[in-house]
N, CA, C and O atoms as a GROMACS GRO file, in nm:
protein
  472
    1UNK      N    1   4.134  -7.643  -2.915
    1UNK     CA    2   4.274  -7.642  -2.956
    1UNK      C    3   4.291  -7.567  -3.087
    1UNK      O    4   4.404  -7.529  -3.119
    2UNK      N    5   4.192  -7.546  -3.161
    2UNK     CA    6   4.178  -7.534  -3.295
    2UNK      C    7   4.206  -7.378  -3.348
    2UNK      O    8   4.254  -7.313  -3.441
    3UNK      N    9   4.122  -7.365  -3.176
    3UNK     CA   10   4.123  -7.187  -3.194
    3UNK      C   11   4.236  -7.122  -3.126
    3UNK      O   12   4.299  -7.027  -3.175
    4UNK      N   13   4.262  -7.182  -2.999
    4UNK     CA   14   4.340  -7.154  -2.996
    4UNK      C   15   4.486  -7.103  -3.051
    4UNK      O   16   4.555  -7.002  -3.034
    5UNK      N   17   4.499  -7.230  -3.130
    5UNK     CA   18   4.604  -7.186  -3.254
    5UNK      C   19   4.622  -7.097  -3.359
    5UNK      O   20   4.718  -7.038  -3.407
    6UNK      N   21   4.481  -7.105  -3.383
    6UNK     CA   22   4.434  -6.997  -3.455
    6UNK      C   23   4.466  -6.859  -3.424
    6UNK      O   24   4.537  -6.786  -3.493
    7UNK      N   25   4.398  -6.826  -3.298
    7UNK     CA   26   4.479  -6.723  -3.241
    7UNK      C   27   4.579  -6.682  -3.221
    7UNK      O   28   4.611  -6.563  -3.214
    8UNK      N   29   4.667  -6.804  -3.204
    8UNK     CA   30   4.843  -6.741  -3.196
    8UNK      C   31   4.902  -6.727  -3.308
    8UNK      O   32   5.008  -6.664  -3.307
    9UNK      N   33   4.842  -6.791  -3.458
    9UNK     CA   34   4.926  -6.736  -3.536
    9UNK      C   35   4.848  -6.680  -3.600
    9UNK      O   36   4.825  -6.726  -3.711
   10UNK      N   37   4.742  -6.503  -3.536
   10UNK     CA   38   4.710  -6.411  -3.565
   10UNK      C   39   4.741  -6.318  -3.459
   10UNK      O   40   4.686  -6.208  -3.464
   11UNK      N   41   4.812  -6.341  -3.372
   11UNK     CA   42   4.853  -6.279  -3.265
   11UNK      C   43   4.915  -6.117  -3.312
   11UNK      O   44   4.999  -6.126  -3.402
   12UNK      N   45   4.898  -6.033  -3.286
   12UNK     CA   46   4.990  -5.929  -3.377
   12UNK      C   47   5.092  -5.924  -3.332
   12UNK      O   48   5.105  -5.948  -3.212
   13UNK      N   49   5.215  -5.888  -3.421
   13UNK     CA   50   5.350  -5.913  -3.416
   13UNK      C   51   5.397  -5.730  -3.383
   13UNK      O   52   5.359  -5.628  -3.440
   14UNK      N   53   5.498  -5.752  -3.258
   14UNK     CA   54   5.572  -5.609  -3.235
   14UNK      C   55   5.621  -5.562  -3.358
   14UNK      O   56   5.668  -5.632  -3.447
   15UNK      N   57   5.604  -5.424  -3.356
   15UNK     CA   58   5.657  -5.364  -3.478
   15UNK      C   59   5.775  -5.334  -3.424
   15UNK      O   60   5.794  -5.323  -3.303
   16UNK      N   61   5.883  -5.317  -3.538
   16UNK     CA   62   6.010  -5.312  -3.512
   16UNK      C   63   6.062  -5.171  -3.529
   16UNK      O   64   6.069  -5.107  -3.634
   17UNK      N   65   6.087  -5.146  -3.441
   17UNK     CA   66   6.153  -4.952  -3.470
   17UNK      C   67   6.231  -4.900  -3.576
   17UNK      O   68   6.279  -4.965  -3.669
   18UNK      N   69   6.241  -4.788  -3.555
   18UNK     CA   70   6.352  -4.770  -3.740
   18UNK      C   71   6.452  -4.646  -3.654
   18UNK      O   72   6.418  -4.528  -3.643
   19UNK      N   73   6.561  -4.696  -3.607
   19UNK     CA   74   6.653  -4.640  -3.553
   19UNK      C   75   6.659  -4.490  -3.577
   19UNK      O   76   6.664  -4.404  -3.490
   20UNK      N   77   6.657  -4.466  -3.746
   20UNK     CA   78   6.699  -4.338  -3.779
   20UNK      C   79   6.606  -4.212  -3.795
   20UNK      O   80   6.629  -4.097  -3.835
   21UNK      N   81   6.466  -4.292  -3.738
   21UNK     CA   82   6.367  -4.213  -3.709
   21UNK      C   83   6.343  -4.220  -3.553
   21UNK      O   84   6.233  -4.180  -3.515
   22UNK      N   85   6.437  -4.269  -3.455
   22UNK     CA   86   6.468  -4.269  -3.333
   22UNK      C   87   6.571  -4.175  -3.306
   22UNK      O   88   6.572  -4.112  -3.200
   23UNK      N   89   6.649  -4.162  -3.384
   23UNK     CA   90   6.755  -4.050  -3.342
   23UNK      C   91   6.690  -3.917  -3.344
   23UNK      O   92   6.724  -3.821  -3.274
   24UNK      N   93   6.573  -3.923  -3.451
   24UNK     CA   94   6.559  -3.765  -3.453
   24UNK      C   95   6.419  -3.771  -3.315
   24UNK      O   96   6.350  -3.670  -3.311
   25UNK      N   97   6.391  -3.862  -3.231
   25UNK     CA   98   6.294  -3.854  -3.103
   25UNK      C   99   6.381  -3.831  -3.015
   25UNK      O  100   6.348  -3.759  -2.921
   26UNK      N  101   6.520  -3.889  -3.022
   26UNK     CA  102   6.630  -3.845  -2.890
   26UNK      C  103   6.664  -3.728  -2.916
   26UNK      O  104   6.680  -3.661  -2.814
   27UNK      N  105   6.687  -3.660  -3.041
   27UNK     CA  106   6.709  -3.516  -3.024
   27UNK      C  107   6.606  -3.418  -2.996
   27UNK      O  108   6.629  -3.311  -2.939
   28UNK      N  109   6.455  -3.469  -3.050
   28UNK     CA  110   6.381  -3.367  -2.969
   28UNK      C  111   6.338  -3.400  -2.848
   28UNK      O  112   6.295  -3.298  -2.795
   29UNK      N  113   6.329  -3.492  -2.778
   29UNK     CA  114   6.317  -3.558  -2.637
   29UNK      C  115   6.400  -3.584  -2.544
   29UNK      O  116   6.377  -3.548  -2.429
   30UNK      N  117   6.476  -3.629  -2.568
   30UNK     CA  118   6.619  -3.651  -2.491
   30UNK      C  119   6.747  -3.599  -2.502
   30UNK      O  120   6.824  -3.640  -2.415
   31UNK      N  121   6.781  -3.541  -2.563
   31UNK     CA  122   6.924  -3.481  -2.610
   31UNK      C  123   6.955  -3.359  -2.544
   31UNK      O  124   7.070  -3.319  -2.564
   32UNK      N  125   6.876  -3.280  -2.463
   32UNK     CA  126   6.850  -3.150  -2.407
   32UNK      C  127   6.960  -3.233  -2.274
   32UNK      O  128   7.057  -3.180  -2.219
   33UNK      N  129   6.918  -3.338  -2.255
   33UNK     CA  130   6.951  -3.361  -2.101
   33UNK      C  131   7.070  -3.495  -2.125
   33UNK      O  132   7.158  -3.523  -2.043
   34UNK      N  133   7.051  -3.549  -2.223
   34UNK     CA  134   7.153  -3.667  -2.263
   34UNK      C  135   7.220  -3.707  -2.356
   34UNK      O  136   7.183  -3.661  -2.464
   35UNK      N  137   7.342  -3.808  -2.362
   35UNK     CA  138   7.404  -3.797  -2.486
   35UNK      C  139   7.409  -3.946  -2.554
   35UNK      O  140   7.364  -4.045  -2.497
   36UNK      N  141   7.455  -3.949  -2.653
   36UNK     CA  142   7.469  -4.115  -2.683
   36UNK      C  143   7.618  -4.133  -2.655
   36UNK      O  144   7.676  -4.241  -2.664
   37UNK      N  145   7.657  -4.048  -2.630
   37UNK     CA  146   7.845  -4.037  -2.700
   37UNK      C  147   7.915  -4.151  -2.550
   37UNK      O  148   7.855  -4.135  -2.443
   38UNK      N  149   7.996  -4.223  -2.550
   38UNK     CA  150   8.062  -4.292  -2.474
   38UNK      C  151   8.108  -4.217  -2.355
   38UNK      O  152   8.158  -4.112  -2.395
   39UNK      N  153   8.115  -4.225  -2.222
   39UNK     CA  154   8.169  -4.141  -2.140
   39UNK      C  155   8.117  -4.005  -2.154
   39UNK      O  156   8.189  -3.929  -2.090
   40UNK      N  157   8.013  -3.940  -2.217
   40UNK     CA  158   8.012  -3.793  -2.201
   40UNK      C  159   7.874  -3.795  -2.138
   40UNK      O  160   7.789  -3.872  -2.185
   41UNK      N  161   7.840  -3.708  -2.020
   41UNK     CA  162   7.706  -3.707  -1.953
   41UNK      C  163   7.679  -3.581  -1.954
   41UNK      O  164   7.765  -3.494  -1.950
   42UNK      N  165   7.591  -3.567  -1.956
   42UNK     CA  166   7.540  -3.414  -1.936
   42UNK      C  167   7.454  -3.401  -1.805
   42UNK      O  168   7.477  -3.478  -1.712
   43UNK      N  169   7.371  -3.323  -1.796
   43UNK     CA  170   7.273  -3.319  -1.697
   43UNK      C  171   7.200  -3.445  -1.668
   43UNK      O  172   7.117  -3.440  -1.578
   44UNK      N  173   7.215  -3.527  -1.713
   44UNK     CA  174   7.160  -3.659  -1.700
   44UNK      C  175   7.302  -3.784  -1.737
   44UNK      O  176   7.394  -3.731  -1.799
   45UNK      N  177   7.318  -3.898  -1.713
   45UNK     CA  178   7.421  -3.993  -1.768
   45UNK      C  179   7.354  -4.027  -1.927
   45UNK      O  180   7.240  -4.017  -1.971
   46UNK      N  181   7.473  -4.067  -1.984
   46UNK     CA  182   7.522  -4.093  -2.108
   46UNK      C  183   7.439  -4.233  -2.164
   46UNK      O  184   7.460  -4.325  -2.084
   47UNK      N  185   7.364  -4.269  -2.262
   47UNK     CA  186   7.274  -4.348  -2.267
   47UNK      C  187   7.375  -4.456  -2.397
   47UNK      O  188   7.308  -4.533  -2.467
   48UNK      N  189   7.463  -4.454  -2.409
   48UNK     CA  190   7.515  -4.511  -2.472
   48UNK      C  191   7.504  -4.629  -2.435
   48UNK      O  192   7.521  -4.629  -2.313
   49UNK      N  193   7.479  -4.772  -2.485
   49UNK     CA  194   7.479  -4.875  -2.460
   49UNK      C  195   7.400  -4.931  -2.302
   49UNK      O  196   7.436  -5.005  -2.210
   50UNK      N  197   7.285  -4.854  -2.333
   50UNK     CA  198   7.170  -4.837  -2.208
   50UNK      C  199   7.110  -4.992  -2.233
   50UNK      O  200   7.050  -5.048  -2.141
   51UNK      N  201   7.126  -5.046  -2.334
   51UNK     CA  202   7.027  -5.169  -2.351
   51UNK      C  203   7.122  -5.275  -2.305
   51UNK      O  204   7.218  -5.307  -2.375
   52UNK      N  205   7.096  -5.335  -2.178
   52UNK     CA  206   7.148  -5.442  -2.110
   52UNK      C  207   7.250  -5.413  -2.006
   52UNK      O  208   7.340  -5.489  -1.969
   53UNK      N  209   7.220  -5.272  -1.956
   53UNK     CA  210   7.283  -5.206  -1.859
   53UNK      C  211   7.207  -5.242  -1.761
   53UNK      O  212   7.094  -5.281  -1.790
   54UNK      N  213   7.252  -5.237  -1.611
   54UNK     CA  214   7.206  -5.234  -1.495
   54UNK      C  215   7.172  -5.057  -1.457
   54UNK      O  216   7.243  -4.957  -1.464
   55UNK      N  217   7.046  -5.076  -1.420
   55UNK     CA  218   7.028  -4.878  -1.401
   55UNK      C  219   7.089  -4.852  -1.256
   55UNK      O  220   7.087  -4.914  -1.149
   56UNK      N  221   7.142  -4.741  -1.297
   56UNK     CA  222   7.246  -4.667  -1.211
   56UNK      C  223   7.345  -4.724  -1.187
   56UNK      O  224   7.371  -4.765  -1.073
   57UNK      N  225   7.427  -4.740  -1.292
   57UNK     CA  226   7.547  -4.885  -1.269
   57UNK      C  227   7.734  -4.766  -1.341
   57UNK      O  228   7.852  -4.799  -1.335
   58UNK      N  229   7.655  -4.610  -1.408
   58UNK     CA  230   7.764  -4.574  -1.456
   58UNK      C  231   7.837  -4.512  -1.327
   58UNK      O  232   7.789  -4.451  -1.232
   59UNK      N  233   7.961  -4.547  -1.354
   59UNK     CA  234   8.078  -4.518  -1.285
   59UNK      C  235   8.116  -4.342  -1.256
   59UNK      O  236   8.136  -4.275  -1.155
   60UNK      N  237   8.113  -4.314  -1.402
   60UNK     CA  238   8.148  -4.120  -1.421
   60UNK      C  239   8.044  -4.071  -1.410
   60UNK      O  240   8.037  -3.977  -1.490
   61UNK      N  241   7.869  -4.093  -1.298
   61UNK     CA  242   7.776  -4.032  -1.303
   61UNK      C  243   7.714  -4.038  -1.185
   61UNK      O  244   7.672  -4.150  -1.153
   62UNK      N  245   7.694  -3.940  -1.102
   62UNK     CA  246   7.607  -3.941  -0.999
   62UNK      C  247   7.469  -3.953  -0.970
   62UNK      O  248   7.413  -3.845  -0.949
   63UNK      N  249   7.398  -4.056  -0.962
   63UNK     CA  250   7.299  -4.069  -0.939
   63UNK      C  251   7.221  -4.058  -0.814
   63UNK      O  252   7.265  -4.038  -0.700
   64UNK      N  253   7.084  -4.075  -0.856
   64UNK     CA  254   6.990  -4.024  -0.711
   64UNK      C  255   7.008  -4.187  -0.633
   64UNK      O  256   7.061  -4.283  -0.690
   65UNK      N  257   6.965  -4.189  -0.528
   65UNK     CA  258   6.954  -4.314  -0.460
   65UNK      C  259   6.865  -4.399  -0.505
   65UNK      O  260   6.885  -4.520  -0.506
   66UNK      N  261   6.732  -4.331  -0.555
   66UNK     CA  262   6.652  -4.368  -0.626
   66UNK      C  263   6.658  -4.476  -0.762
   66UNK      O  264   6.591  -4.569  -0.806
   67UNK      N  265   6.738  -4.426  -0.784
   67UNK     CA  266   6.806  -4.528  -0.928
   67UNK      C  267   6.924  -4.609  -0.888
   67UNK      O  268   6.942  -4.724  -0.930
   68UNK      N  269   7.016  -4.540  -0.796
   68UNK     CA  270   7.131  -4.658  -0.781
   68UNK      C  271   7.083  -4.756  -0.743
   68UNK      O  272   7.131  -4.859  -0.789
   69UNK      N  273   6.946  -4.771  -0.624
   69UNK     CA  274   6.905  -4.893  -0.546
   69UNK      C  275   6.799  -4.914  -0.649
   69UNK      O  276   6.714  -4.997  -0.616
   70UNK      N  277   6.785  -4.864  -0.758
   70UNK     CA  278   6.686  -4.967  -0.867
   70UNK      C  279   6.722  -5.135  -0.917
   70UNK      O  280   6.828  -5.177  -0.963
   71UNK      N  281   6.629  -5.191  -0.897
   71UNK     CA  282   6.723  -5.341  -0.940
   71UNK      C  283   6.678  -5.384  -1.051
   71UNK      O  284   6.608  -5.483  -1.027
   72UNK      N  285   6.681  -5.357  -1.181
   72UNK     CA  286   6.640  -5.383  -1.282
   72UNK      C  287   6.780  -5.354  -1.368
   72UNK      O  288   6.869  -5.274  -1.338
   73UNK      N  289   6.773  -5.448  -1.491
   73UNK     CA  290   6.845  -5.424  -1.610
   73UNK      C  291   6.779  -5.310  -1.712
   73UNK      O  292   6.656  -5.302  -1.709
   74UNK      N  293   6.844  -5.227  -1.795
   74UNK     CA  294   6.748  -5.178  -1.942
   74UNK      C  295   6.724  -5.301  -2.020
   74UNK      O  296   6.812  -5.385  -2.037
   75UNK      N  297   6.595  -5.314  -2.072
   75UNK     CA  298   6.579  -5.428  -2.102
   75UNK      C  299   6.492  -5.330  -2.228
   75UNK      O  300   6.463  -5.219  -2.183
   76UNK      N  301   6.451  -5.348  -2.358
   76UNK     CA  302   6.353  -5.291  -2.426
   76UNK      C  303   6.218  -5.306  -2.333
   76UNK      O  304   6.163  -5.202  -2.296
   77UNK      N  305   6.178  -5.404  -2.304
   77UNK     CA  306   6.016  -5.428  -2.229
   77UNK      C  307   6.069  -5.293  -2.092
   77UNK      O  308   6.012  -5.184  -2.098
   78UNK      N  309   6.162  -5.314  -1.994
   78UNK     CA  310   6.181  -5.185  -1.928
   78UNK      C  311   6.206  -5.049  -1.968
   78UNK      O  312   6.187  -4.952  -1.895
   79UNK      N  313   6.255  -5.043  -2.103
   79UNK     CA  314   6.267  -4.908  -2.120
   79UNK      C  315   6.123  -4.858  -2.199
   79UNK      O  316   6.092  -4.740  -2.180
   80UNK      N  317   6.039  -4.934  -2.281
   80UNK     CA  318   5.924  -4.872  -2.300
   80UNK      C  319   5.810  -4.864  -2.186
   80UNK      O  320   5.715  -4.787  -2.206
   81UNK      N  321   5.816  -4.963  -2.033
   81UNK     CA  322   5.784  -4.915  -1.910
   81UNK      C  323   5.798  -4.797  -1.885
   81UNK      O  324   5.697  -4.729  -1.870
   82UNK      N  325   5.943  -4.731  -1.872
   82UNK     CA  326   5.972  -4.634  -1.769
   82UNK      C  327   5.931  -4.542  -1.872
   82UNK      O  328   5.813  -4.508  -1.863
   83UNK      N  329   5.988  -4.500  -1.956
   83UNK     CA  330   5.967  -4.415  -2.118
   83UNK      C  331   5.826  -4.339  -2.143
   83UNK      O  332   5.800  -4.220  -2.157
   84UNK      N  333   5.736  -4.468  -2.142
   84UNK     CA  334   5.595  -4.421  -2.135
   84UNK      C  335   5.518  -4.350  -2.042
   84UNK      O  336   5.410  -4.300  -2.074
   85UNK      N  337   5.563  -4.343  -1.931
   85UNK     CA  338   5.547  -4.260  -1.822
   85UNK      C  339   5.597  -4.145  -1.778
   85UNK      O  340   5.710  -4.118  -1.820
   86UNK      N  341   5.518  -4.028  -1.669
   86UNK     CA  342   5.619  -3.971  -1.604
   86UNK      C  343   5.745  -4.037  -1.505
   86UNK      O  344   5.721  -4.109  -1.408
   87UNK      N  345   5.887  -3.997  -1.550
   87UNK     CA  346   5.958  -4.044  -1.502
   87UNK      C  347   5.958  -4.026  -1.340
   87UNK      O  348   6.033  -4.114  -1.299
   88UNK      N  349   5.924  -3.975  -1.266
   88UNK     CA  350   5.887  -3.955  -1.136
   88UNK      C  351   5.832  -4.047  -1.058
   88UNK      O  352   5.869  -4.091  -0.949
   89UNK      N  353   5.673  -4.091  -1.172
   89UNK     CA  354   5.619  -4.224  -1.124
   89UNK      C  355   5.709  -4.353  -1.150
   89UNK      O  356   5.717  -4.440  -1.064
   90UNK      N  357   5.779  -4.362  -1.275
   90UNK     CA  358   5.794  -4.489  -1.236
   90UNK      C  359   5.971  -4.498  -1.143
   90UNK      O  360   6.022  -4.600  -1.095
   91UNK      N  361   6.019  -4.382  -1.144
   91UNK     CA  362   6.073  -4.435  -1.012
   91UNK      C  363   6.131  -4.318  -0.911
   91UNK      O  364   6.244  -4.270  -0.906
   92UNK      N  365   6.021  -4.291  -0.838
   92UNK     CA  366   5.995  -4.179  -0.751
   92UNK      C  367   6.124  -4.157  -0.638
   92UNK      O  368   6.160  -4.235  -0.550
   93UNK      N  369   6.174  -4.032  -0.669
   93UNK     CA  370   6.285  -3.988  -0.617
   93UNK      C  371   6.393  -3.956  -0.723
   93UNK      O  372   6.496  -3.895  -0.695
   94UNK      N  373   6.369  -3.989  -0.816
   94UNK     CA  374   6.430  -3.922  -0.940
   94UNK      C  375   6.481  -3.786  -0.967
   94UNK      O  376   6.429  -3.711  -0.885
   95UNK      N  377   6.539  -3.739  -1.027
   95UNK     CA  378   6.610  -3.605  -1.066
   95UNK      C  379   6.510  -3.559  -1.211
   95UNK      O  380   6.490  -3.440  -1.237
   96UNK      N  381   6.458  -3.667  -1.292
   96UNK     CA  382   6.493  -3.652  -1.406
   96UNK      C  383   6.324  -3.607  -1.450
   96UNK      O  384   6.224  -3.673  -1.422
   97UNK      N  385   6.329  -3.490  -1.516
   97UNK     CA  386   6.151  -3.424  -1.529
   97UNK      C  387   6.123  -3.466  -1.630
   97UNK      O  388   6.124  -3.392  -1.728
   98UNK      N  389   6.089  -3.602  -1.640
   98UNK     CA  390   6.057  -3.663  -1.804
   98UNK      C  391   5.894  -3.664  -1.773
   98UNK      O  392   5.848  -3.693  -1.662
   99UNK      N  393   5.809  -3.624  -1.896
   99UNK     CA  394   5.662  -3.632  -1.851
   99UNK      C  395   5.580  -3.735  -1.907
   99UNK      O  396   5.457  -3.738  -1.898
  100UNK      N  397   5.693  -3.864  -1.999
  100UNK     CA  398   5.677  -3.966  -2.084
  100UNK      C  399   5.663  -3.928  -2.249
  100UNK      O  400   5.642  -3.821  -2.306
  101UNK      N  401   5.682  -4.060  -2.296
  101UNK     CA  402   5.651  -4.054  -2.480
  101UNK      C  403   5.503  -4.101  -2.466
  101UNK      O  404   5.522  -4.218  -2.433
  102UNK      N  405   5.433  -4.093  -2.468
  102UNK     CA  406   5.292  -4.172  -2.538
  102UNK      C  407   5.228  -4.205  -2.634
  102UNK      O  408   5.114  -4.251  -2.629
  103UNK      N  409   5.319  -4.177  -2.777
  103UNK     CA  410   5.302  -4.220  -2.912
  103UNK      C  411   5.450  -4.358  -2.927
  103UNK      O  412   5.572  -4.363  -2.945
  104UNK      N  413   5.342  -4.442  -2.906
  104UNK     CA  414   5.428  -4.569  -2.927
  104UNK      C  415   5.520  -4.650  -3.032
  104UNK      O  416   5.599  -4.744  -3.019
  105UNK      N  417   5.463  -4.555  -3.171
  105UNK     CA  418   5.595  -4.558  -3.282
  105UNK      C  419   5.721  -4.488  -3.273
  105UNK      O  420   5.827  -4.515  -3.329
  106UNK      N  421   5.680  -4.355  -3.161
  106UNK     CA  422   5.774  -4.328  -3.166
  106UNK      C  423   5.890  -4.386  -3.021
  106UNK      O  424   6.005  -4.356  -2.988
  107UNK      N  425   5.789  -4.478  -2.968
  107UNK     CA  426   5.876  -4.509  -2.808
  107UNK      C  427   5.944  -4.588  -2.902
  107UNK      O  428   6.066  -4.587  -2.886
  108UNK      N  429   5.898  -4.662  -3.006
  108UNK     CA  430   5.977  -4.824  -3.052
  108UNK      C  431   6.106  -4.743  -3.120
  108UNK      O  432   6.226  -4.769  -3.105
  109UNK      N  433   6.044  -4.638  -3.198
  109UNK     CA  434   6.180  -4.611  -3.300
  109UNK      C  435   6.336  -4.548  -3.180
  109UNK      O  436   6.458  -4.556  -3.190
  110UNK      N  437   6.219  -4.478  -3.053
  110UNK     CA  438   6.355  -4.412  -2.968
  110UNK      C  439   6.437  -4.590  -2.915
  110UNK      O  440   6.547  -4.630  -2.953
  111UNK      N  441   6.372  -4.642  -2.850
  111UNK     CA  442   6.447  -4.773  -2.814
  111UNK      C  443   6.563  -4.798  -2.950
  111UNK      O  444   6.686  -4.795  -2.953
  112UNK      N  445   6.461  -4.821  -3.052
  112UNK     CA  446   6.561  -4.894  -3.161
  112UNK      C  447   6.674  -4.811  -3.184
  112UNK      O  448   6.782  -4.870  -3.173
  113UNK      N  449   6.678  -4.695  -3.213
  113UNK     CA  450   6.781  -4.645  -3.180
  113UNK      C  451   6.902  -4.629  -3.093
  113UNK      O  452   7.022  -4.634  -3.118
  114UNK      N  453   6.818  -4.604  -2.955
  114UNK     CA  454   6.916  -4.700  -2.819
  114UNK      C  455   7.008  -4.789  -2.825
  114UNK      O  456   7.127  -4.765  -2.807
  115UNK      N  457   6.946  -4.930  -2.858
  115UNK     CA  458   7.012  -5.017  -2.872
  115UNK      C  459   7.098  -5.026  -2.997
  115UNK      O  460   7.178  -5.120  -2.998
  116UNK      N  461   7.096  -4.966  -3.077
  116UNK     CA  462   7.175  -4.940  -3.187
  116UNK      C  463   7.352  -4.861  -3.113
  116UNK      O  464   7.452  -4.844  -3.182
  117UNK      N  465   7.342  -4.835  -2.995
  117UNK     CA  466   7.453  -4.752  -2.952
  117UNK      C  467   7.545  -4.815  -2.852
  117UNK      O  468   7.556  -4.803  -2.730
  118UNK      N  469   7.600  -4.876  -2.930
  118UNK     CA  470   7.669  -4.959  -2.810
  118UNK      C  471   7.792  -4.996  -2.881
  118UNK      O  472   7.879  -5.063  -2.825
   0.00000   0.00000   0.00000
């Protein structure tokens, strides 16, 4: 029991993103194809208030079938899933040629930013 405990309160703690070093990962990563801005989509839908969205749920955006019949919320734990990957794999039939983030300060700071837009 002893150690146990021990262990959990040495458990390492998620680092917390820094939004404004997330904005500048959506502009070199994401901004080519997406926007934060309310209602405006580009080649991809509008990521504005993506955190606690249902995927493929915008109204002014055509999506692949692939994503409309996705059944998941954006959740942070789902968006550093899909994020970290090629977007293809994690949900095959996609439009979208993402080849993933794999530097994980910068997946946290793009999320934190995300959710900052709503």
């Amino acid at each position: 029991m002893t150690m146990l405990t021990f262990g959990a309160l040495h458990a390492p703690l998620a680092r917390a993103g820094d939004p404004a070093a997330g904005a500048d990962v959506f502009r070199q990563e994401c901004a080519e194809c997406h926007t934060t801005r309310e209602g405006h989509n580009k080649k991809g839908p509008s990521l504005f208030g993506i955190v606690g969205r249902h995927a493929g749920s915008l109204t002014d955006y055509k999506y692949t079938d692939a994503l409309k019949n996705a059944d998941w919320v954006w959740t942070d734990e789902k968006l550093h899933w899909y994020l970290s990957q090629p977007a293809r794999q994690a949900n095959p039939g996609t439009r979208m040629k993402y080849s993933g983030l794999d530097d994980a300060r910068q997946l946290d700071d793009l999320i934190a930013y995300l959710q900052s837009n709503h």
